[in-house]
C-alpha positions as CSV (number, residue, x, y, z in Angstrom):
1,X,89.3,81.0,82.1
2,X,87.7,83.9,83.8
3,X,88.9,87.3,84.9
4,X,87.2,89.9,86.3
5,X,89.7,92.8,85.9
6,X,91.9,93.7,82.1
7,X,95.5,93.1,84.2
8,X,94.3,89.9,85.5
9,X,93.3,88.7,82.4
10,X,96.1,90.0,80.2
11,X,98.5,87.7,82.2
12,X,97.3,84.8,80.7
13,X,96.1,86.1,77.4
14,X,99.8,87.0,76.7
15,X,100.9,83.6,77.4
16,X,98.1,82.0,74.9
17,X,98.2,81.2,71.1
18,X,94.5,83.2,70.1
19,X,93.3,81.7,67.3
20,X,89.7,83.2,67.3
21,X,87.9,85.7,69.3
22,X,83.8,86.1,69.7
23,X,81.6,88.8,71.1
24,X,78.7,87.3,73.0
25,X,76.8,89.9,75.1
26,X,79.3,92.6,74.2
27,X,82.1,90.7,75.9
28,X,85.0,88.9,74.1
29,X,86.0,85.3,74.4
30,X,89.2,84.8,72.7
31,X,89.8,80.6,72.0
32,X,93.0,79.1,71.2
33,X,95.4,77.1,73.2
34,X,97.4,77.8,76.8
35,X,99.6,75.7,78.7
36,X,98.7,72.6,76.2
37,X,95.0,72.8,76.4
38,X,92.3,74.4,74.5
39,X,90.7,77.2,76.2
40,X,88.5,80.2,76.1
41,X,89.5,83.4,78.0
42,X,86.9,86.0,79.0
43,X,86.3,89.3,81.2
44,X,83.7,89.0,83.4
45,X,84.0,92.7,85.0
46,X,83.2,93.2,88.4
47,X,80.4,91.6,90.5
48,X,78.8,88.8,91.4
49,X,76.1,89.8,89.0
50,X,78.7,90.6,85.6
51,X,80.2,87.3,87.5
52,X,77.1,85.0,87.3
53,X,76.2,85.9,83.5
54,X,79.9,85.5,82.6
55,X,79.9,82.1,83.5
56,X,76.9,80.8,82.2
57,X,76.9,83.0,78.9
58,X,80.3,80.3,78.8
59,X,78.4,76.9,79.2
60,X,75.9,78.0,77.0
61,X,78.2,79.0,74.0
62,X,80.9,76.5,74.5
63,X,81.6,72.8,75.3
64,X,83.5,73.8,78.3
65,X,84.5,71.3,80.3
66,X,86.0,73.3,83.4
67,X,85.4,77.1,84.6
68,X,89.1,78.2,86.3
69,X,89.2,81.6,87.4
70,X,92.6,83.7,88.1
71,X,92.6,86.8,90.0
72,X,93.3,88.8,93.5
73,X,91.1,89.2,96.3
74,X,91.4,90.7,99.9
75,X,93.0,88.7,102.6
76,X,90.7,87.4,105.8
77,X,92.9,84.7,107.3
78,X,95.7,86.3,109.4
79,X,97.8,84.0,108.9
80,X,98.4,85.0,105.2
81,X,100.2,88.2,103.3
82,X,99.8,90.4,100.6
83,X,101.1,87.3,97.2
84,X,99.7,84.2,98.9
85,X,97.6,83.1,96.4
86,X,94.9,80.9,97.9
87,X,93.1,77.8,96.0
88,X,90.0,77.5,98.5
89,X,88.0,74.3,98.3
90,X,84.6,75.9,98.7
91,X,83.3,79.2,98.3
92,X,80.4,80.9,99.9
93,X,77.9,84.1,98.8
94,X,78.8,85.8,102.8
95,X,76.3,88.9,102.0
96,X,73.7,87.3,100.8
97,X,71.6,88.3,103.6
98,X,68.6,89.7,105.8
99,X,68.7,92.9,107.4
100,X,67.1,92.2,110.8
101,X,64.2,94.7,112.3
102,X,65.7,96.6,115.8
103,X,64.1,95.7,118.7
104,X,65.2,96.1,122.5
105,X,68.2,94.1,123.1
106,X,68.5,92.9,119.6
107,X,67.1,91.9,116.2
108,X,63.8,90.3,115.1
109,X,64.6,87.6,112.6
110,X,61.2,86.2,112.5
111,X,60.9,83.4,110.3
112,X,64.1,83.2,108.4
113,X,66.8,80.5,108.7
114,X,70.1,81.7,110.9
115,X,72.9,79.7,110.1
116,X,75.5,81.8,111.1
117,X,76.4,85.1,113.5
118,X,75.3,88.5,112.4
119,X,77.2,91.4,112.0
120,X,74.9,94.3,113.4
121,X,71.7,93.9,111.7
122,X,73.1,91.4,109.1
123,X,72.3,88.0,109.0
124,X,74.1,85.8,106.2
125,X,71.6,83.1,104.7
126,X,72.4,80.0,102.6
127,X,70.9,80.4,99.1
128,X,68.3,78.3,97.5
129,X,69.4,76.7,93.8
130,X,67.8,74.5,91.8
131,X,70.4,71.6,89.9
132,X,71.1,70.0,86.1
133,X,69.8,66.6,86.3
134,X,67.2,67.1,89.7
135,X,63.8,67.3,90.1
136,X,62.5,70.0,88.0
137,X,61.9,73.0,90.7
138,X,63.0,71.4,94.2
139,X,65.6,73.7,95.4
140,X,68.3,72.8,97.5
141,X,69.6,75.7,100.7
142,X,73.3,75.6,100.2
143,X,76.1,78.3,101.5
144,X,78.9,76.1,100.5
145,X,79.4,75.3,97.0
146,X,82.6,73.0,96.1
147,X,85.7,73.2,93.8
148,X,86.5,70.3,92.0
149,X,87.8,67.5,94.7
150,X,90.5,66.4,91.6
151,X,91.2,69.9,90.3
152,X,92.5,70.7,94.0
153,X,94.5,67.4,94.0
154,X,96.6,68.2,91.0
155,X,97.7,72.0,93.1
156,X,98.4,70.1,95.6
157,X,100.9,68.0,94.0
158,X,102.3,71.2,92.1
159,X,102.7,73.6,95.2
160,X,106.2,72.5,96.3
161,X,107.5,73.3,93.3
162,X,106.0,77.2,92.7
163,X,108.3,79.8,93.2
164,X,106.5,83.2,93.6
165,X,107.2,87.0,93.0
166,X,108.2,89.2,96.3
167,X,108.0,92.3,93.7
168,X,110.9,94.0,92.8
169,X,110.4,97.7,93.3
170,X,111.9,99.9,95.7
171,X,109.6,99.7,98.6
172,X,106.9,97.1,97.4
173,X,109.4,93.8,97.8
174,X,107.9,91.6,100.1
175,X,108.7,90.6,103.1
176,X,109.2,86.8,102.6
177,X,108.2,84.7,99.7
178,X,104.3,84.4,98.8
179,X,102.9,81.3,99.3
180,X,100.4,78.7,97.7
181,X,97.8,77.9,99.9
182,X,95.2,74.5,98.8
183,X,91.9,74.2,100.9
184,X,89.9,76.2,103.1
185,X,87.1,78.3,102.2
186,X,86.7,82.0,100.1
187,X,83.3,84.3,100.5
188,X,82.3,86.3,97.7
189,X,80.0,89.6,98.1
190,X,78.9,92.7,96.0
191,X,80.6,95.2,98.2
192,X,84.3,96.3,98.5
193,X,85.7,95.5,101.5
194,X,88.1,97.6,103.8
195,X,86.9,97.6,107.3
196,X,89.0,95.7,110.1
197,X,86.2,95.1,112.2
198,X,84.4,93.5,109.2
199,X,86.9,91.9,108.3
200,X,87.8,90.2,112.0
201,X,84.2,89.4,111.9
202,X,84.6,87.4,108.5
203,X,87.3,85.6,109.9
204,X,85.8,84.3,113.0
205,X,82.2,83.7,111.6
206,X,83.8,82.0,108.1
207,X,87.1,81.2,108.9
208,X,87.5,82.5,104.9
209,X,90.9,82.8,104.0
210,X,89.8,85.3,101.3
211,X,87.2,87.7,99.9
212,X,86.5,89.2,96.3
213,X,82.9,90.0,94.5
214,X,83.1,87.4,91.4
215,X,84.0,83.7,92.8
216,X,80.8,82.7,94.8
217,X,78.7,83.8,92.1
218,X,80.4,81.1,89.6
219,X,81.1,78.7,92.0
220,X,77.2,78.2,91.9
221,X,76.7,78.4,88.4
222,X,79.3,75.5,87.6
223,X,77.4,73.5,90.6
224,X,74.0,74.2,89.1
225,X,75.5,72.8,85.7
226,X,77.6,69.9,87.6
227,X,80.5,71.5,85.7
228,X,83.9,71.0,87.3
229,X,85.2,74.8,88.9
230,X,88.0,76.0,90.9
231,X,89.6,79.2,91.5
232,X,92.7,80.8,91.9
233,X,93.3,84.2,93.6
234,X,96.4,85.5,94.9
235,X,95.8,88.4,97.9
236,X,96.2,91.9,96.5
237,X,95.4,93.8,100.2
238,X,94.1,92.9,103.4
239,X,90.8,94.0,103.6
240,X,91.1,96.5,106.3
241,X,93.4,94.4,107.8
242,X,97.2,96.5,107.3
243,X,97.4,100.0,108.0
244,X,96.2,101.6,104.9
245,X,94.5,99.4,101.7
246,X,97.6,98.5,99.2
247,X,95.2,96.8,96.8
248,X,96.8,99.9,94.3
249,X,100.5,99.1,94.9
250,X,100.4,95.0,94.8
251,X,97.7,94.0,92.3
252,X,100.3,93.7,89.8
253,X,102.3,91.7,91.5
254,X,99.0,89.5,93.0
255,X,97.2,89.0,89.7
256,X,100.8,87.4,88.1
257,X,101.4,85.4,90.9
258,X,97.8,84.1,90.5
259,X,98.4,83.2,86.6
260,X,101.7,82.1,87.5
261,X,99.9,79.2,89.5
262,X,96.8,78.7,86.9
263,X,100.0,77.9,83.9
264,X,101.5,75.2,86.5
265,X,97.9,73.7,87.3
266,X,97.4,73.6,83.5
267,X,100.8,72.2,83.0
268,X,99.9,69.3,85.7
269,X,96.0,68.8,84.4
270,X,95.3,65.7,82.6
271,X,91.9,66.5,80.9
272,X,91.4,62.8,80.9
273,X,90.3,63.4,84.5
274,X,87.6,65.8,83.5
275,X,84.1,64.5,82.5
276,X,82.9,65.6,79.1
277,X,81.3,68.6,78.8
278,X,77.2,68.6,79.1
């Protein structure tokens, strides 16, 4: 179980029976048992870099036999609202990318791949990873990396039944209920993002229904381990997207309704459906 913030982490850590705790790399991983599973619970920090170590410092200390991640991210898809907590299906590093040359009437992008629009002089690329079990040093070009096809199928069957926080304080309650929603795609980046325009241009060029700085960055790690991932992360603020950023006043409120989602899913998991761990 990963975290990247103390608030988000603490939601689950206060629902779990810790019978040990280890300091690898100056971080601690507290084992013991949550929702009727053994787990480990750690703080990756921010960034996809903090992110990427996080995860693999996990496969390489402990037979783990599926990375779930529980926290808040900025909304893209404007469709949702501040609580929805979205469970996307693939997850993408969206600024990992080259910053074109200016030339008259546009951008010299000379040899490099372009699988998508730019924004200005940015041009997202895929990212070249090698795999567990391939042929030593042929890397693959992947944007997309997966979530567990069986993990998703177990929120799915649990979603009808998840009744969220609105919040309770005088002028944070939400408008209508939040809601759980199973599929689609997030986008993971090193930068903070609260810019409409960035945002709109996220949206149409992704068609992400959220952003954060960590999930990306494990999503490839499990894939380059073939270890079973998927990640939970409720929307916090709107990325540029509301009149002023209310990541401060709802992350609270996001990052329970996130765990709140992660205790049904463990609830509903069968770990017969998981392979063993490598």
């Amino acid at each position: 179980m990963v975290s990247a913030f103390g608030p988000e982490l603490e939601k689950l850590r206060e629902q779990t029976e810790i019978t040990e705790v280890r300091v690898i790399h100056g971080r601690s991983h507290y084992l013991g048992r949550l929702a009727g599973h053994r787990v480990v619970l750690v703080l990756s920090g921010l960034s996809m870099v903090n992110a990427t170590l996080t995860a693999q410092t996990l496969l390489d200390h402990f037979a783990i036999r599926e990375i779930v991640i529980s926290g808040i991210a900025g909304g893209v898809n404007p469709n949702l609202r501040i609580g929805d907590v979205t469970v996307p299906a693939q997850w993408g590093q969206y600024q990992e990318q080259l910053f074109a040359r200016e030339i008259a009437g546009g951008w010299e992008t000379g040899d490099w791949p372009i699988d998508f629009p730019n924004y200005g002089m940015m041009h997202p690329q895929s990212v070249q990873v090698t795999r567990a079990g391939g042929t030593p040093d042929a890397a693959e070009r992947r944007f997309w990396f997966p979530v567990d096809a069986a993990s998703l199928r177990v929120v799915e069957g649990i979603t009808n039944s998840l009744v969220l926080s609105r919040g309770a304080e005088e002028g944070r309650k939400l408008a209508a209920p939040p809601r759980v929603v199973v599929g689609g795609r997030g986008v993971s980046g090193p930068t903070f993002v609260d810019n409409a325009a960035y945002r709109q241009w996220v949206w149409q060029t992704f068609h992400a229904d959220a952003l954060d700085m960590e999930t990306a960055a494990v999503a490839t790690v499990a894939y380059v381990n073939r270890v079973p991932f998927i990640a939970f992360r409720s929307l916090s603020d709107l990325a540029g997207g509301g009149a002023k950023n209310e990541e401060a006043a709802f992350f609270g409120l996001a990052a329970g309704n996130s765990a709140a989602v992660v205790l049904s899913y463990l609830r509903a998991l069968d770990e017969n459906q998981l392979p063993p761990a490598p």
